[in-house]
C-alpha positions as CSV (number, residue, x, y, z in Angstrom):
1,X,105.0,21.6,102.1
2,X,102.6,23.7,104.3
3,X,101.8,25.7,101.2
4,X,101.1,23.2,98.5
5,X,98.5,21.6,101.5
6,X,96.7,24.5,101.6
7,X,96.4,25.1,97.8
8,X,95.0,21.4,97.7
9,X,92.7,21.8,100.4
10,X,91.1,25.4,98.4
11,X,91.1,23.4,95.7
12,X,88.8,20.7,97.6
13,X,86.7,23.1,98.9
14,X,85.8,24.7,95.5
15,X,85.2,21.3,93.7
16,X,83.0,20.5,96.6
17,X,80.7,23.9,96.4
18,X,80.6,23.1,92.3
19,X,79.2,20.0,92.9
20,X,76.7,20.8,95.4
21,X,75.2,24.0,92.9
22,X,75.3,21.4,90.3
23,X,73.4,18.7,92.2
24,X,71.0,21.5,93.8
25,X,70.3,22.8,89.6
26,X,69.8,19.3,88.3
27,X,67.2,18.7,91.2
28,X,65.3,21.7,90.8
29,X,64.8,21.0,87.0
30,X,63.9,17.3,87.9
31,X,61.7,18.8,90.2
32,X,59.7,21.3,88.2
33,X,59.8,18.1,85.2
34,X,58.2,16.2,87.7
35,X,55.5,19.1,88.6
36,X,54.8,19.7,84.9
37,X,54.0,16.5,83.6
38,X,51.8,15.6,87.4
39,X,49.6,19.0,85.9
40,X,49.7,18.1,82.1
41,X,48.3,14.2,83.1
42,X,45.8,16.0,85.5
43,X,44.2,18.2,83.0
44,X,43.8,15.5,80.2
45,X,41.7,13.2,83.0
46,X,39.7,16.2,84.2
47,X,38.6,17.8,80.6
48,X,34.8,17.2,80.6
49,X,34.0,15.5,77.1
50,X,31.7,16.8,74.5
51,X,27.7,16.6,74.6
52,X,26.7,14.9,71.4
53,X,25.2,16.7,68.2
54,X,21.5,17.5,69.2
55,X,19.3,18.8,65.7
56,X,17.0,22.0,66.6
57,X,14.3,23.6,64.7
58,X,13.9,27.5,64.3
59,X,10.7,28.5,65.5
60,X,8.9,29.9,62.0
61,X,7.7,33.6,61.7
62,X,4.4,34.2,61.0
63,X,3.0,36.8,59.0
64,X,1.2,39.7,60.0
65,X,-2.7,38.9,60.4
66,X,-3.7,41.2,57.6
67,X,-1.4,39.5,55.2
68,X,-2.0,35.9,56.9
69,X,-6.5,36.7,55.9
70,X,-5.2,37.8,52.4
71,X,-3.1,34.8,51.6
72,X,-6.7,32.7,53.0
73,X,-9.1,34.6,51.4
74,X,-6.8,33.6,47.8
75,X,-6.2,30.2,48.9
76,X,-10.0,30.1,49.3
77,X,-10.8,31.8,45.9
78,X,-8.6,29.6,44.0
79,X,-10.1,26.5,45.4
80,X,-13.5,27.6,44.7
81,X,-15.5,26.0,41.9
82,X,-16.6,28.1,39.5
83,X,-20.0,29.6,38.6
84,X,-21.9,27.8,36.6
85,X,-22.6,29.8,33.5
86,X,-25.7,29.8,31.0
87,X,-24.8,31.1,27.5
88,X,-27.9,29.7,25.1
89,X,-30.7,31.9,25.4
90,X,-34.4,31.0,26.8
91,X,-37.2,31.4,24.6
92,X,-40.7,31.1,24.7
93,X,-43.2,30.6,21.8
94,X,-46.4,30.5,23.7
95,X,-48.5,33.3,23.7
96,X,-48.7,35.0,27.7
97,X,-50.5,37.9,28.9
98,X,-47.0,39.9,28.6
99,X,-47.3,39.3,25.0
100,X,-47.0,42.9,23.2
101,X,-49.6,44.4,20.7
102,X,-50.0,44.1,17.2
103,X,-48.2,47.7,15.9
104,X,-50.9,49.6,14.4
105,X,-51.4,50.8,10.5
106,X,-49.8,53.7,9.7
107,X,-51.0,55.9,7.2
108,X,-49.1,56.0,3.9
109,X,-48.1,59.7,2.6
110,X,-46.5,60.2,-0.6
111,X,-43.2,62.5,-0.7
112,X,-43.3,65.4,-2.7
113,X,-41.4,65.9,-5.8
114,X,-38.8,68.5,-5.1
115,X,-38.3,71.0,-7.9
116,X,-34.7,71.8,-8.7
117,X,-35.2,75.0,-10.9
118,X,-36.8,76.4,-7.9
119,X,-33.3,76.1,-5.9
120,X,-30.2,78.4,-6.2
121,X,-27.2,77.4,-7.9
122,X,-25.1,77.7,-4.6
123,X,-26.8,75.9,-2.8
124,X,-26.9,72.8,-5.5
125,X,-23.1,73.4,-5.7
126,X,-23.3,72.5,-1.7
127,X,-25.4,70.1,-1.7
128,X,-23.3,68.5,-4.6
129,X,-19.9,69.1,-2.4
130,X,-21.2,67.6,0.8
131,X,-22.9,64.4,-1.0
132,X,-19.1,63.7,-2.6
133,X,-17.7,64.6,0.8
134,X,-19.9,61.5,2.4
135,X,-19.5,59.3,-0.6
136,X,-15.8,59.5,0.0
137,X,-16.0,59.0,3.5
138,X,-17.9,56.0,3.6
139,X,-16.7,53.7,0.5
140,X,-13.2,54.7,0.7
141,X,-11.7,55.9,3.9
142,X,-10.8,59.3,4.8
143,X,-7.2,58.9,5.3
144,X,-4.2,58.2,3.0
145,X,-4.0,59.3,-0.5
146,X,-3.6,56.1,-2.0
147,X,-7.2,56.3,-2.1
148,X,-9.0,57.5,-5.2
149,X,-10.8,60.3,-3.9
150,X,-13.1,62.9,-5.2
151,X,-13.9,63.3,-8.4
152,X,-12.9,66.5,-10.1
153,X,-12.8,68.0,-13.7
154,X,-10.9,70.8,-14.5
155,X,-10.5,72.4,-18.1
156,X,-11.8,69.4,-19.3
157,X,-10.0,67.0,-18.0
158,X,-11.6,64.5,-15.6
159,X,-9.7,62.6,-12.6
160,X,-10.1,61.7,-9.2
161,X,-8.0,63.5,-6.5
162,X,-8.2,64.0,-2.4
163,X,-4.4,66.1,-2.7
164,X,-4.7,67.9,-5.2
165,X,-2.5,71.4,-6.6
166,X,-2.7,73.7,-9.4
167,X,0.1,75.5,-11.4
168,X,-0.7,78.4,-13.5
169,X,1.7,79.7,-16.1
170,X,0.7,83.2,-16.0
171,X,3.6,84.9,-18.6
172,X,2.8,86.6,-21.0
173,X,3.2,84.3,-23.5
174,X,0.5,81.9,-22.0
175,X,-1.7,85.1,-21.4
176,X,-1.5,85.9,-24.9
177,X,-2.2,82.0,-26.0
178,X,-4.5,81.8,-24.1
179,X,-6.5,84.8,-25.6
180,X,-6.0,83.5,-28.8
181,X,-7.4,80.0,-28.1
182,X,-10.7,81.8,-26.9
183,X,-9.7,81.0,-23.3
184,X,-8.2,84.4,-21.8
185,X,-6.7,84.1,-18.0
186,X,-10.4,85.5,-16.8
187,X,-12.1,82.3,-17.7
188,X,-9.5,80.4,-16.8
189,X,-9.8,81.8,-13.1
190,X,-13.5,81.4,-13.4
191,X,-13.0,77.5,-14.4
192,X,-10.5,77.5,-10.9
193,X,-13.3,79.1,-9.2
194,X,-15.7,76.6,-10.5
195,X,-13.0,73.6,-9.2
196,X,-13.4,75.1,-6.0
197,X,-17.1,74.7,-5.6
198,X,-17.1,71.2,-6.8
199,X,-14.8,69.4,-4.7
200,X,-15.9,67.5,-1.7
201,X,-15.0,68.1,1.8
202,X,-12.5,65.4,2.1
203,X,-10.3,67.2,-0.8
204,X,-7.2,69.6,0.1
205,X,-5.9,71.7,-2.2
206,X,-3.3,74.0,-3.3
207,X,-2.8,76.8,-5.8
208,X,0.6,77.9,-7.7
209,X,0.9,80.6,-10.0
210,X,4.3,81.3,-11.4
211,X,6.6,82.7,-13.9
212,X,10.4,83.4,-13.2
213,X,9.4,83.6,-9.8
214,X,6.3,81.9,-7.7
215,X,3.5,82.0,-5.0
216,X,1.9,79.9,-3.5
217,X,-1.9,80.3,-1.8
218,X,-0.9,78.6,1.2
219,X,2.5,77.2,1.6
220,X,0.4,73.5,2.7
221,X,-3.0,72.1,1.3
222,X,-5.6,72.8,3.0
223,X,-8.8,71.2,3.4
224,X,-11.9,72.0,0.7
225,X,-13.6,74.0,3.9
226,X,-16.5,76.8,3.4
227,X,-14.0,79.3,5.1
228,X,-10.5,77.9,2.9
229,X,-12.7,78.1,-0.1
230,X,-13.5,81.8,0.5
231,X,-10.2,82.6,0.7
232,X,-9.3,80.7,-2.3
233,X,-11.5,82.8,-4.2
234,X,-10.8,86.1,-2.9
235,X,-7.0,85.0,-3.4
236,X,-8.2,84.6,-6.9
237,X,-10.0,87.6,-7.3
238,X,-6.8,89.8,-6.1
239,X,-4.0,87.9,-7.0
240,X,-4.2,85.8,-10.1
241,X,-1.9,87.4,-12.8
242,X,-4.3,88.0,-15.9
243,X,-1.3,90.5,-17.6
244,X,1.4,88.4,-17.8
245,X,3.1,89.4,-14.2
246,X,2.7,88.7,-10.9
247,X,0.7,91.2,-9.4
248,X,2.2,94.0,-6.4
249,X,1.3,92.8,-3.2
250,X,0.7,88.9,-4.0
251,X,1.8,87.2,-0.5
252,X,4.5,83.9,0.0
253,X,6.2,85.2,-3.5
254,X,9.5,83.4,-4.1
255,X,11.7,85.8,-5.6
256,X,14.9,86.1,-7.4
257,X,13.9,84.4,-10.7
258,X,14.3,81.1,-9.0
259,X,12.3,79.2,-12.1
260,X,10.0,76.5,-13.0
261,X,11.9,73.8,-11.8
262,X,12.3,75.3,-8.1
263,X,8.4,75.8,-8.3
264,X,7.9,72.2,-9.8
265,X,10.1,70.9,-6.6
266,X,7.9,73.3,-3.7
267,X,4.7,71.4,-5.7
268,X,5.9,68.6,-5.1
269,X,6.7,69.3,-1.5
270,X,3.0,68.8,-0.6
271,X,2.7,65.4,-1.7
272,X,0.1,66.1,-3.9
273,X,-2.1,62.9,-5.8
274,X,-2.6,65.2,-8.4
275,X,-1.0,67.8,-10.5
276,X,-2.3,70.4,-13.2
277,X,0.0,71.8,-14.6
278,X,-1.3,74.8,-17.3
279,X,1.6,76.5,-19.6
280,X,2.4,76.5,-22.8
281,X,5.4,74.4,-22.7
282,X,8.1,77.0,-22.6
283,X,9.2,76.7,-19.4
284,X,11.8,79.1,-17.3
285,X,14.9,78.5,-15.7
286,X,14.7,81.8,-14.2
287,X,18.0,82.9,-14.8
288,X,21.2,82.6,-17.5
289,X,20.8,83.3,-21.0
290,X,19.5,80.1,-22.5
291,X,16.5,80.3,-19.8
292,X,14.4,77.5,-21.6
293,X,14.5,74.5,-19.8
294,X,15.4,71.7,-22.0
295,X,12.2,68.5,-21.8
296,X,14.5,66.3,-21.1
297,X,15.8,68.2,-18.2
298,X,12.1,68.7,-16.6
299,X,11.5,64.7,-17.4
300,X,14.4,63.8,-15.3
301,X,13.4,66.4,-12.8
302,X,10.1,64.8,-12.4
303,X,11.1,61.1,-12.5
304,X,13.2,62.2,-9.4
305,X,10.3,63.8,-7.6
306,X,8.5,61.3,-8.4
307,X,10.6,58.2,-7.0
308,X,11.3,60.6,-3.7
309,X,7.7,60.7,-2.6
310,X,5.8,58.0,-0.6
311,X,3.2,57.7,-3.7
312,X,2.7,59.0,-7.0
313,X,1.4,61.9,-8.5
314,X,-0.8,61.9,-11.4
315,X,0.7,65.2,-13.4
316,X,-1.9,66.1,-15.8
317,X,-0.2,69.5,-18.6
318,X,-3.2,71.6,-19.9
319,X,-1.1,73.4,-22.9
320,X,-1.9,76.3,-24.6
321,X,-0.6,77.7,-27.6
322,X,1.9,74.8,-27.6
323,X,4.8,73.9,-30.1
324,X,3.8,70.4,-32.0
325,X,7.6,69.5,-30.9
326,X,6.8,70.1,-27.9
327,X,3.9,69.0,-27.5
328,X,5.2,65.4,-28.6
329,X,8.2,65.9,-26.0
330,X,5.5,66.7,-23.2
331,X,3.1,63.5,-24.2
332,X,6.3,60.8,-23.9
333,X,7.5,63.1,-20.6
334,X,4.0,61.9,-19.3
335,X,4.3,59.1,-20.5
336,X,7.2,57.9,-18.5
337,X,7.1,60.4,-15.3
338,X,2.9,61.8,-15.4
339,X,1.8,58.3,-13.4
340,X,-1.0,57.9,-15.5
341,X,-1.8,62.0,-16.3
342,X,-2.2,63.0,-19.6
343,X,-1.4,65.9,-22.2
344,X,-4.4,68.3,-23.3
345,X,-4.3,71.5,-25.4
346,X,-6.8,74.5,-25.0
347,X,-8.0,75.6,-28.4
348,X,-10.6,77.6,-29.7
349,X,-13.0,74.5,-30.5
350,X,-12.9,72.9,-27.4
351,X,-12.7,75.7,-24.7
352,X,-15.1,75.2,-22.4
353,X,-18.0,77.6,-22.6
């Protein structure tokens, strides 16, 4: 009995201490509850509130006082009115004392009459040159060879030219036609030499002489100069085949029997206005063993160079000792490809004395 008392009276004790820790727990938490809401409410009632919007203006930044007088000085300028301005002219009809003289009477002289017998015939051939040379200049332009240029006349044959380039047949067939027709490759240089002297200063000019192969005088025109005429002639003097070959030593020879038509193609190469042309129609391929070029051949050849240049050429053929076949084949290539050149024929009635 003793025993079970004390067991109950433990038992007590412990329920007793359980409570109390409980009790002591739950009023701790109500107490710190209690402490956090007191500080929550306090800080809501002692949060200042917020100052209203206010609007504020930026001071401005002003320029630099250099800058600041420029922008016045325009502002000033533009505002200005402008100058009056006085375009008619003021004039005065009544005689002053400023008024200027009467010009005095001038004697009258007559000019003399200048004597052309008693001048040399280079320096007529000059005169006649420069003359051309201004004539061109001033009615038509110095530039562009669209224009009509110069007037020239070689071997009989009249035409106007400022690019101009001559092709001499010098084989020996043509050398020996050309004796024949009373117009031997001698006179023939001489009548080049005479073209040389008569063109005006605006004119360039080129000179060809070929065979199988070719040469050139200059491998561009050059102007119709004092000092590129010299040369021409001494060119001629030295190098123009009379014999029927090219002579030793010529300079800018083409060799390897490239032909007419290469020749025909470096012509054309220099845009030329016009063309001469002097052979006697048989013309060279150079190489092979049919080494006639066939007309219709050199008239296709021409109608191409023709179309691939920026103007024109007038081709003018000076034949000698020519075939009447072809000679009719060379008028209708002319025809068709020349540009307005024509055909003419050297013979013993109407070579140039």
């Amino acid at each position: 009995m003793k025993t079970e008392a004390s067991e109950k009276n433990v038992h007590n004790q412990r329920r007793r201490l359980a409570m109390t820790v409980l009790g002591v727990s739950l009023a701790l938490h109500g107490g710190l509850a209690l402490l956090a809401g007191v500080w929550i409410v306090a800080k809501h009632f002692s949060t200042p509130s917020e100052p209203p919007p206010t609007l504020t203006a930026k001071p401005l930044q002003k320029p630099p006082a250099k800058a600041r007088e420029q922008l016045m000085h325009a502002a000033a300028s533009e505002g200005a009115a402008h100058k009056a301005a006085f375009t008619d002219r003021i004039q005065s009809t009544r005689v002053t004392s400023l008024a200027l003289p009467d010009l005095p009477r001038l004697p009258v002289f007559s000019a003399p009459t200048l004597e052309t017998g008693a001048l040399s015939p280079s320096f007529l051939s000059e005169a006649t040159a420069l003359a051309e040379g201004a004539g061109a200049g001033v009615g038509r332009g110095t530039g562009g060879a669209g224009a009509n240029g110069t007037g020239v006349n070689f071997l009989g044959v009249q035409t106007q030219a400022k690019r101009i380039v001559l092709m001499f047949d010098i084989s020996k067939t043509v050398a020996g036609a050309a004796a024949k027709a009373g117009m031997p490759m001698e006179r023939i240089r001489d009548e080049t030499e005479r073209l040389m002297h008569e063109m005006g200063v605006n004119t360039r000019f080129g000179l060809v002489e070929f065979a199988r192969n070719y040469a050139f005088f200059r491998p561009e025109l050059v102007p119709s100069t004092d000092a590129n005429r010299k040369a021409a002639l001494a060119w001629l003097h030295t190098f123009f085949a009379t014999e029927g070959i090219l002579p030793r030593g010529l300079p800018n020879v083409v060799s390897g029997s490239p032909g007419f038509l290469v020749a025909l193609e470096a012509a054309f190469k220099l845009q030329p206005d016009t063309l001469f042309i002097l052979s006697d129609g048989s013309l060279q391929r150079g190489t092979g063993a049919s080494s006639t070029i066939p007309i219709p051949e050199i008239e296709q050849t021409l109608l191409r160079l023709q179309t691939s240049q920026p103007y024109r050429a007038k081709v003018f053929f000076v034949g000698v000792g020519v075939a009447p076949e072809t000679e009719k084949a060379l008028r209708r290539v002319l025809a068709s490809a020349g540009s307005g050149g024509t055909f003419s024929e050297i013979k013993r009635e109407s070579a140039p004395r």
